[in-house]
KOLLOLO-197991 format. One record per residue (C-alpha): residue in three letters; residue number from 1; x, y, z. Coordinates in nm, 3 decimals. Layout:
REM residues N
  code  pos     east    north       up
   ala  NUM        X        Y        Z
...
This chain:
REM residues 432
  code  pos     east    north       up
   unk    1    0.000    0.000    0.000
   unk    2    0.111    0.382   -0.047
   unk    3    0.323    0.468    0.234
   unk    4    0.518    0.625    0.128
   unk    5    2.048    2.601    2.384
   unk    6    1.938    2.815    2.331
   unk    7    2.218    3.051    2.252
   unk    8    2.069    3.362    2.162
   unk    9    1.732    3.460    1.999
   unk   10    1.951    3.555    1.689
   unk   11    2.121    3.212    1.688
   unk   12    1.745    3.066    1.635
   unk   13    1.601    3.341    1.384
   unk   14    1.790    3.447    1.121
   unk   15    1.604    3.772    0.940
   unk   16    1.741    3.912    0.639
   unk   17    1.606    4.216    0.425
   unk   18    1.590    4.600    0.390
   unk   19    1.489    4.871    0.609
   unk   20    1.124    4.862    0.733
   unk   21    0.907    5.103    0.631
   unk   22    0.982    5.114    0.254
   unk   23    0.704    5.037   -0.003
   unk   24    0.851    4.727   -0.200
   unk   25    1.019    4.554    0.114
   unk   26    0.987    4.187    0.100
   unk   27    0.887    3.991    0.387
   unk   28    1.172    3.940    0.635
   unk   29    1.366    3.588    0.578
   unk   30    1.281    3.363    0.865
   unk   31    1.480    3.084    0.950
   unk   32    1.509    2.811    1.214
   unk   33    1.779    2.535    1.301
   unk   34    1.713    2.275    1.532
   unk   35    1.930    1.921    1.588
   unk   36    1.756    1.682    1.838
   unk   37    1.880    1.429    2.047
   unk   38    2.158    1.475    2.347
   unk   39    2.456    1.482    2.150
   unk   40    2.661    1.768    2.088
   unk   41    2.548    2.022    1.846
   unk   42    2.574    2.061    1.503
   unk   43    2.725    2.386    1.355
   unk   44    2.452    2.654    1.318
   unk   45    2.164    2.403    1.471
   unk   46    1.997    2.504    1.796
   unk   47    1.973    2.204    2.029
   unk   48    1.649    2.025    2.115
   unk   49    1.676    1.751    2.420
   unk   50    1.418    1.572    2.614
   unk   51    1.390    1.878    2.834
   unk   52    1.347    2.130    2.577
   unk   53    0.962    2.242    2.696
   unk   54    0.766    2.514    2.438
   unk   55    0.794    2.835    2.626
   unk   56    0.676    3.199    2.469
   unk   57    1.017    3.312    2.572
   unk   58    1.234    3.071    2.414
   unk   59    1.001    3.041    2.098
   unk   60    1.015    2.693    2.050
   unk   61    1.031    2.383    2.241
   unk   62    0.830    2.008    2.257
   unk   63    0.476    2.041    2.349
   unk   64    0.390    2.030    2.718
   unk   65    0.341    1.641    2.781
   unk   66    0.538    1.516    2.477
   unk   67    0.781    1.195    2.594
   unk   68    1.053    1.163    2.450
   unk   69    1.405    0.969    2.427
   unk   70    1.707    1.140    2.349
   unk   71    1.980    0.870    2.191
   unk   72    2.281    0.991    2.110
   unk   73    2.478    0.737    1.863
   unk   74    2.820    0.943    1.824
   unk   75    2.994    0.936    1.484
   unk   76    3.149    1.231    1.296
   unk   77    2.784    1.379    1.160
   unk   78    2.641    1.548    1.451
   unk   79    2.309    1.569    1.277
   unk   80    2.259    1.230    1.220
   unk   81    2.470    1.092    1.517
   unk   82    2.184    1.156    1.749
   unk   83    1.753    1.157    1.741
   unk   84    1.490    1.203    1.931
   unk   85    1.202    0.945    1.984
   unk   86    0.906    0.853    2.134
   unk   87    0.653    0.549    2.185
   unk   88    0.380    0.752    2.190
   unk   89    0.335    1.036    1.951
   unk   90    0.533    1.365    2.088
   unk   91    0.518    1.756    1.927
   unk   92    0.737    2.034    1.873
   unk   93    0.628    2.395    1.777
   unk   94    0.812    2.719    1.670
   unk   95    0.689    3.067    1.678
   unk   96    0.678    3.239    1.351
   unk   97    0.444    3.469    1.196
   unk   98    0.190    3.416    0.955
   unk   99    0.297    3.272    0.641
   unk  100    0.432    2.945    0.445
   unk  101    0.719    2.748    0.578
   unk  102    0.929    2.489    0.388
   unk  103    0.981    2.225    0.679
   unk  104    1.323    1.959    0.570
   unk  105    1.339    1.705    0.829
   unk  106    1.638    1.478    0.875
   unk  107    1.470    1.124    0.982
   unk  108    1.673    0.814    1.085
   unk  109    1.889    0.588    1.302
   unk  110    2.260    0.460    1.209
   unk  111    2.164    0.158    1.398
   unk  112    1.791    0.080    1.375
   unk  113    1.507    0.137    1.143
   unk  114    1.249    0.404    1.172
   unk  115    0.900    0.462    1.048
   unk  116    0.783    0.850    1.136
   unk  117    0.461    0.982    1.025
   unk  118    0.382    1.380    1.060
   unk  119    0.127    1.567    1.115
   unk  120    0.117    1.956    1.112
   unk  121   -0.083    2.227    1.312
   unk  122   -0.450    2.062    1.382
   unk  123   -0.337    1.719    1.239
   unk  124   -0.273    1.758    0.864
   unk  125   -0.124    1.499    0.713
   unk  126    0.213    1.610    0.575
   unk  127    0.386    1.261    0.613
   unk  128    0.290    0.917    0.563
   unk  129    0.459    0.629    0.733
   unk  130    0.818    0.705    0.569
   unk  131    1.059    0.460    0.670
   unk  132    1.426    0.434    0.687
   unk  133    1.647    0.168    0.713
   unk  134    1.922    0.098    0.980
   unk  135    2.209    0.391    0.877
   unk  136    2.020    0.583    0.632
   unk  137    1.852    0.871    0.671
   unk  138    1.552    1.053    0.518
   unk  139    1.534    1.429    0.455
   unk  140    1.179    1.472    0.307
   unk  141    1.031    1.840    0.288
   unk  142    0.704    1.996    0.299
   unk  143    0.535    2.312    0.317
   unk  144    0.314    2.459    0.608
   unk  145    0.043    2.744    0.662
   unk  146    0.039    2.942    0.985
   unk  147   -0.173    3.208    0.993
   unk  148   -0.390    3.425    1.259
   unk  149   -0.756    3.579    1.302
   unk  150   -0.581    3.952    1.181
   unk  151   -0.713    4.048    0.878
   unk  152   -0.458    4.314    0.683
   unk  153   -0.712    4.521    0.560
   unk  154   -0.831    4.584    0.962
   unk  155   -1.024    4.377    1.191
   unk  156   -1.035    4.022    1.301
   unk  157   -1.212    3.702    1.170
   unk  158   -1.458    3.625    1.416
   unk  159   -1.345    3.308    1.581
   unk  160   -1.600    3.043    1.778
   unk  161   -1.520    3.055    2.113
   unk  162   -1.349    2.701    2.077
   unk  163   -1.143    2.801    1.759
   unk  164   -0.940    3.019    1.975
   unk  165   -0.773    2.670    2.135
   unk  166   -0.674    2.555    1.798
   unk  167   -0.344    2.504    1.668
   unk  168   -0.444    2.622    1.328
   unk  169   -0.533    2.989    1.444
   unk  170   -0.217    3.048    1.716
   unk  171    0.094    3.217    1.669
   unk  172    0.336    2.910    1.628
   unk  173    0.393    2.621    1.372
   unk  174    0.319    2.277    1.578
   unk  175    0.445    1.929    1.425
   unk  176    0.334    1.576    1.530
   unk  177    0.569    1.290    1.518
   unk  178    0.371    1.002    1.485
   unk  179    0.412    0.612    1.440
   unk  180    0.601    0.321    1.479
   unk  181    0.960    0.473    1.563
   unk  182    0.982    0.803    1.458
   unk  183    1.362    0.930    1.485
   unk  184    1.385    1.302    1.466
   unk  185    1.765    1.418    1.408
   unk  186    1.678    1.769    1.236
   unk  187    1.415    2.051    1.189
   unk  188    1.475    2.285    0.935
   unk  189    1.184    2.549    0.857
   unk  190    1.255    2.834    0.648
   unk  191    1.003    3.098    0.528
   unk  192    0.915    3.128    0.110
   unk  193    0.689    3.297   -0.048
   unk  194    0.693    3.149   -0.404
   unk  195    0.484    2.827   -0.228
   unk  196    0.100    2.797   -0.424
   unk  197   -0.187    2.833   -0.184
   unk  198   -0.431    2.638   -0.161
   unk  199   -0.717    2.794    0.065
   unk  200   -1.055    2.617    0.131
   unk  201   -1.333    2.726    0.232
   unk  202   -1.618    2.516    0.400
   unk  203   -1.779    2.340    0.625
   unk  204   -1.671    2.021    0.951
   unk  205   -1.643    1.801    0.677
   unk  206   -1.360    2.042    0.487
   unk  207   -1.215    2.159    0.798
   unk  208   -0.909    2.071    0.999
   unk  209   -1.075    1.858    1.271
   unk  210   -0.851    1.907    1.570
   unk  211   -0.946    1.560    1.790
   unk  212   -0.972    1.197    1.688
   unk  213   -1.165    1.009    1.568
   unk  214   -1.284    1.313    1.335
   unk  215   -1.137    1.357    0.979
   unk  216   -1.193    1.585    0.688
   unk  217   -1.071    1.548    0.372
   unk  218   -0.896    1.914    0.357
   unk  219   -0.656    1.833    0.675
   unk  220   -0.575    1.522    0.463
   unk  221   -0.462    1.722    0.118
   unk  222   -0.178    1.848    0.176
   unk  223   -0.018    1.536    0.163
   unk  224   -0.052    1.469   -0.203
   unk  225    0.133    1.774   -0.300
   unk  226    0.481    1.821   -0.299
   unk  227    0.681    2.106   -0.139
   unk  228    0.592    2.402   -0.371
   unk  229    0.178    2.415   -0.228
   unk  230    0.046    2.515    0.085
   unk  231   -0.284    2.460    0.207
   unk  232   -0.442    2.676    0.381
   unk  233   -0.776    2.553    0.558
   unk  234   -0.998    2.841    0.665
   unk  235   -1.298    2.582    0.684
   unk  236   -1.489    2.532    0.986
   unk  237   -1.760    2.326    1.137
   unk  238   -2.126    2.430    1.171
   unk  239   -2.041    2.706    0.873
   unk  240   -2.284    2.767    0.596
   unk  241   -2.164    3.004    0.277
   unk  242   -2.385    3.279    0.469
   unk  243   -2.165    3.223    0.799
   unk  244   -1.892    3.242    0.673
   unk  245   -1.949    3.567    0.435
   unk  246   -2.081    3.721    0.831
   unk  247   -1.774    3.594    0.971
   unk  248   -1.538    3.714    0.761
   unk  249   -1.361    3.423    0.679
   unk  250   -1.328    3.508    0.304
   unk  251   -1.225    3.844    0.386
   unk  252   -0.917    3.694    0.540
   unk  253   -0.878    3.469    0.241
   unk  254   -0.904    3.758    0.020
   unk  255   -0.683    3.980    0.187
   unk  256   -0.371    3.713    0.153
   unk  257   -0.483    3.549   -0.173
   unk  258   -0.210    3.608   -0.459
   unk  259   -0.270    3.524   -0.824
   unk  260   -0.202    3.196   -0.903
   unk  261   -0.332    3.095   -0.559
   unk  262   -0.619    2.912   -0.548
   unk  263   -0.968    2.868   -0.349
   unk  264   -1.153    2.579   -0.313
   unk  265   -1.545    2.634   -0.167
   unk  266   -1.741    2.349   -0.040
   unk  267   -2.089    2.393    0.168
   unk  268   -2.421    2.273    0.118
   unk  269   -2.460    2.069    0.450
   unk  270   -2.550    2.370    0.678
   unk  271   -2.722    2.570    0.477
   unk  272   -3.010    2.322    0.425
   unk  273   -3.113    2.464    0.752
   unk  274   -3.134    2.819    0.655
   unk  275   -3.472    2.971    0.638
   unk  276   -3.643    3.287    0.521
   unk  277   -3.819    3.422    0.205
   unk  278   -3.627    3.333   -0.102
   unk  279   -3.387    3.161    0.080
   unk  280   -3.269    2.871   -0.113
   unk  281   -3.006    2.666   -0.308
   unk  282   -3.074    2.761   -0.683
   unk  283   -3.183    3.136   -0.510
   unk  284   -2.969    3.283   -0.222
   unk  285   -2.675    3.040   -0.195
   unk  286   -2.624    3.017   -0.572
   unk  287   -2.596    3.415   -0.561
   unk  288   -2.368    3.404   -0.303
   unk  289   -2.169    3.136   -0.466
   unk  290   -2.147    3.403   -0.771
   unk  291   -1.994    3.651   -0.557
   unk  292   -1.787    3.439   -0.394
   unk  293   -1.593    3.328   -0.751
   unk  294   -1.607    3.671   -0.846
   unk  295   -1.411    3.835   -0.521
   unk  296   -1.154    3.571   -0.631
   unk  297   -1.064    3.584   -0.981
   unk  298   -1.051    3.964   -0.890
   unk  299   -0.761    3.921   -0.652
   unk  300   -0.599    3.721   -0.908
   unk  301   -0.721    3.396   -0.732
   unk  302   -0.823    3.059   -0.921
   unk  303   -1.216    2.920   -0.780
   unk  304   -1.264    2.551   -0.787
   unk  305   -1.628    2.457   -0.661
   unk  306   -1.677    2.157   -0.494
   unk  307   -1.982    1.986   -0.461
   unk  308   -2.147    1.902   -0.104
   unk  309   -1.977    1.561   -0.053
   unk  310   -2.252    1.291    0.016
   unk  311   -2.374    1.212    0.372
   unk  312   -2.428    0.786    0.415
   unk  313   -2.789    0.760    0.278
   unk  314   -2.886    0.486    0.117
   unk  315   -3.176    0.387   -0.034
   unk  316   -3.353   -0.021   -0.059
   unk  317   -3.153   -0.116   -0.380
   unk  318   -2.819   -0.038   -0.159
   unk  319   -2.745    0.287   -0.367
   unk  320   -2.649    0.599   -0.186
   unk  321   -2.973    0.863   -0.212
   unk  322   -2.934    1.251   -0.225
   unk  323   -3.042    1.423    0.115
   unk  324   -2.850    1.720    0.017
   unk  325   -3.131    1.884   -0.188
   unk  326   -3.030    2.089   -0.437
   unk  327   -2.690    2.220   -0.308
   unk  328   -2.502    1.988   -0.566
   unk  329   -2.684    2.114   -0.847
   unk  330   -2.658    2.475   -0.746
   unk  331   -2.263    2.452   -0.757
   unk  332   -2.322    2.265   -1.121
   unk  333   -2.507    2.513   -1.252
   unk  334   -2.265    2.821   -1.087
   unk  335   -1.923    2.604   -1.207
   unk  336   -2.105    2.578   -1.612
   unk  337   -2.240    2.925   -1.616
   unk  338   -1.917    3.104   -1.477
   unk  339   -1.711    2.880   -1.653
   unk  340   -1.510    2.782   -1.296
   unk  341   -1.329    2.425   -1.268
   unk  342   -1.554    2.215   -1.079
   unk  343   -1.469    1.920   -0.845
   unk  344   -1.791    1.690   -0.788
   unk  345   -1.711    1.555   -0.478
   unk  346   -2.075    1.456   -0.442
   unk  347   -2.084    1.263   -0.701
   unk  348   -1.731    1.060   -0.666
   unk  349   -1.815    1.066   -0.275
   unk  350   -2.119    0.826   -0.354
   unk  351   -1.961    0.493   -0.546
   unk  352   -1.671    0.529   -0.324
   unk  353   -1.938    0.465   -0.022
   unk  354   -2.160    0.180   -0.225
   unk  355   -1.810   -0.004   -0.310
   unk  356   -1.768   -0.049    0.108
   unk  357   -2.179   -0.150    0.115
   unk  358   -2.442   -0.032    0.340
   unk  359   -2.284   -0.204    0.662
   unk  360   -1.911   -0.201    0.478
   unk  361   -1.939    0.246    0.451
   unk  362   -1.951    0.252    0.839
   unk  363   -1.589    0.201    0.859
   unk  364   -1.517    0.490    0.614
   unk  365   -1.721    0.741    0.865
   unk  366   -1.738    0.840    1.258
   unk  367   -2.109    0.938    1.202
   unk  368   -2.364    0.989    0.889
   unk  369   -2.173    1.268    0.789
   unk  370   -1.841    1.302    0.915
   unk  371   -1.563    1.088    0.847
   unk  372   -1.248    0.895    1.022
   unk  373   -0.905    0.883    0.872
   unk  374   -1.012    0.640    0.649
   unk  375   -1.320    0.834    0.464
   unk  376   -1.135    1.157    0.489
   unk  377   -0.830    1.055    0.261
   unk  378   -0.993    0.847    0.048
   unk  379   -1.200    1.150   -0.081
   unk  380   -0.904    1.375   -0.028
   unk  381   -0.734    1.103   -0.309
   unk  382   -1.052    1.140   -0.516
   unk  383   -1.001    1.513   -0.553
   unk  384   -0.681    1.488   -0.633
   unk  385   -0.762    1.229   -0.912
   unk  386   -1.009    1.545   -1.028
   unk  387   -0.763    1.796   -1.007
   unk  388   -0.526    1.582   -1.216
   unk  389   -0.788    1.489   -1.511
   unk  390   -0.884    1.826   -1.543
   unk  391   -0.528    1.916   -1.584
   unk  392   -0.554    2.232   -1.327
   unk  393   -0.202    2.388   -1.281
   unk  394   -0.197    2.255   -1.002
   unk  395   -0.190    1.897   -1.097
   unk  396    0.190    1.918   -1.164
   unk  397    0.224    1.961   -0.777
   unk  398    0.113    1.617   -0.709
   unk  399    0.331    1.404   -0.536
   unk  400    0.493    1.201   -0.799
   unk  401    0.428    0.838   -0.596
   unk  402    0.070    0.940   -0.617
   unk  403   -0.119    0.646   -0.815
   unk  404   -0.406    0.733   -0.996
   unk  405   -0.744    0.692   -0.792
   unk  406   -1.070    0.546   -0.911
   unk  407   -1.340    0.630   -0.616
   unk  408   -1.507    0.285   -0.698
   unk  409   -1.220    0.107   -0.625
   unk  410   -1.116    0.262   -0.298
   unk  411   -0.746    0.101   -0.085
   unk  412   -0.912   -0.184    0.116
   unk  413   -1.007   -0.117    0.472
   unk  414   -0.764   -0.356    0.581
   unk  415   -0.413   -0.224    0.433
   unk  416   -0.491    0.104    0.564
   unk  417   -0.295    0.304    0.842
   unk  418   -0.249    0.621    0.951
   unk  419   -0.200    0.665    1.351
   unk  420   -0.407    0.846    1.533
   unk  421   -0.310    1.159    1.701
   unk  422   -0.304    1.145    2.125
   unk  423   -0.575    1.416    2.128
   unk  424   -0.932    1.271    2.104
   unk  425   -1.285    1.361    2.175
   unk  426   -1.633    1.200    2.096
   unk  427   -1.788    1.509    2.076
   unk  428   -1.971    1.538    1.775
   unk  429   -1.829    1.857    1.573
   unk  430   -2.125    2.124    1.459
   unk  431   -2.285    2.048    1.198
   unk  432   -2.528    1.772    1.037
């Protein structure tokens, strides 16, 4: 299956540009160092040991309640001649400001194997189960969005009271080391601004879910695409198109959107309950919809629509039924008339779930609507299959191990892992 100390606050941040104030500045070069393990340092690295706790003032550290092992195997590379590791999953986080950061890890053990999975922020998958033999080492990359509730153009987005816990809206980039043996020798993270964004827009069943056993597929993305895209989830649960217009949540996208960024806008599930005189899919939400696409091809941005993915409905013949209304054939009808690159995630959503069966489709989901790990990257992988027969731009971003996907023949059950993340909760997320 597809697995594929602190010496000075200058020594850890290393800012590079021209005077502030001036009107073409560039954003200032950020960049961060770290070797693990209990070893001596390597040149230019800041060192990261067992008891290397997150504090504001030292601006980076391993989570509160992360356990971790510090080996130290000697040698003549200090990078790789030492590791931290864990048997339970363990996080690190670094301050920085909003942005994109290229993360290069340095993953191994000169005397052992390792298998490390990583997770970014509120659990996106950046890493899948990549594993090293004894002496070699792995130095994958990726690219991560940290961003806050400030919107440049004034004001705030207006945050749920329980947003304001989550690692997606805070001041810091967080990673999760996950799996079997993860060995962490290096963190590299270094601010670019040539990365593609990705932003979505949407709902609980886009967003990035931040407890187990919830899943979306937008916190599973990002792993599909290589180094050069960001994603940038500004989806949350219990948010119609309506909400989200109110809470400014596009106006945030729209103030960072660059061209040759793009936005991807899935809803449909909440705003079934809206009421009021004219209120309605092919009425109200479609108009919205319009405005929507139009706001971001006029900050250079590219709108993909994305159909309301299918809740687990199925009818007596064992076929999955529509309970969504007419939400999917709203965003039809905006994509053809407005000429925007559609994704029908409804449609590809529903022989994915009638290939499982009626009692087989519970393992792809938590409840009727939301999904686990399982669900959520399956129809992450089915968008990505769209995005690569439609030939977007973006398709050349794709992950090159990346096997083509056919939503009817989904990875079996069985053969499929990702970990799970320590933080759980049975709470159902808002939203139907």
């Amino acid at each position: 299956m597809r697995k594929c100390q602190w010496f000075s606050f200058l020594a850890l941040v290393v800012m590079v540009g021209t005077a502030a104030g001036s009107a073409d500045d560039a954003p200032p070069k950020v960049e961060h160092r770290f070797d693990f393990g209990t070893g001596p340092a390597a040149p230019g690295f800041v060192k990261v040991t067992p008891s290397s706790v997150y504090t504001k003032e030292a601006g980076f550290g391993l989570e509160p309640g992360s356990q971790v092992v510090g080996v130290d195997r000697g040698g003549p590379d200090r990078l790789t001649g030492d590791f931290l590791t864990g048997s339970v999953p363990f996080s690190f986080s670094v301050a920085v400001p909003e942005g994109n950061y290229r993360v290069k890890l340095t993953l191994g053990d000169s005397l052992e194997p390792s298998t490390t999975t990583v997770k970014a922020e509120s659990r996106r998958l950046m890493l899948e189960g990549l594993t090293t033999e004894a002496g070699k080492f792995a130095r994958p990359t990726f690219t991560v969005n940290v961003r806050t509730s400030a919107i440049g153009s004034g004001g705030q987005v207006k945050l749920k009271t329980r947003e304001r816990g989550y690692l997606h809206w805070d001041d810091k980039l967080t990673l999760e080391f996950n799996d079997v043996r993860p060995c962490v020798c290096a963190v590299e993270i270094e601010r670019i601004e040539t990365a593609v964004t990705v932003y979505l827009a949407g709902d609980s069943t886009v967003t990035d879910q931040p407890n187990e056993p919830w899943n979306s597929w937008g916190q599973m993305l990002p792993r599909f695409f290589d180094d050069r895209v960001a994603v940038a989830n500004h989806a949350e649960s219990g948010e119609s198109l309506k909400s989200s217009l109110g809470a400014r949540r596009f106006d945030k996208i729209f103030s960072q959107i660059k061209p040759g960024d793009y936005l991807f806008i899935q809803f449909g599930h909440n705003d079934q309950k809206e009421k009021g005189p004219g209120v309605g899919a092919l009425t109200t939400y479609k108009d919205s919809l319009k405005k929507v696409v139009e706001q971001t091809r006029k900050h250079g941005g590219l709108p993909v629509l994305v159909t309301p993915v299918s809740r687990r409905a199925f009818g007596p013949d064992g076929k999955v039924v529509n309970n969504l209304g007419d939400y999917p054939v709203a965003v039809r009808q905006v994509a053809a008339e407005m000429n925007v690159s559609l994704v029908d995630l409804n449609a590809m959503s529903k022989p994915f779930y009638e290939s499982l069966g009626v009692e087989g489709s519970k393992q792809a989901f938590v409840d009727n609507t939301h999904h686990n790990n399982y669900g959520s990257y399956e129809l992450a992988r089915a968008i990505v299959e769209q995005i690569r027969r439609d030939k977007l731009d973006l398709a050349r971003f794709i992950r090159p191990e990346i096997p083509p996907f056919d939503p009817a023949h989904p990875d079996p059950v069985a053969g499929f892992r990702v970990p799970a993340s320590p933080k759980a909760n049975q709470a159902k997320p808002d939203g139907n």
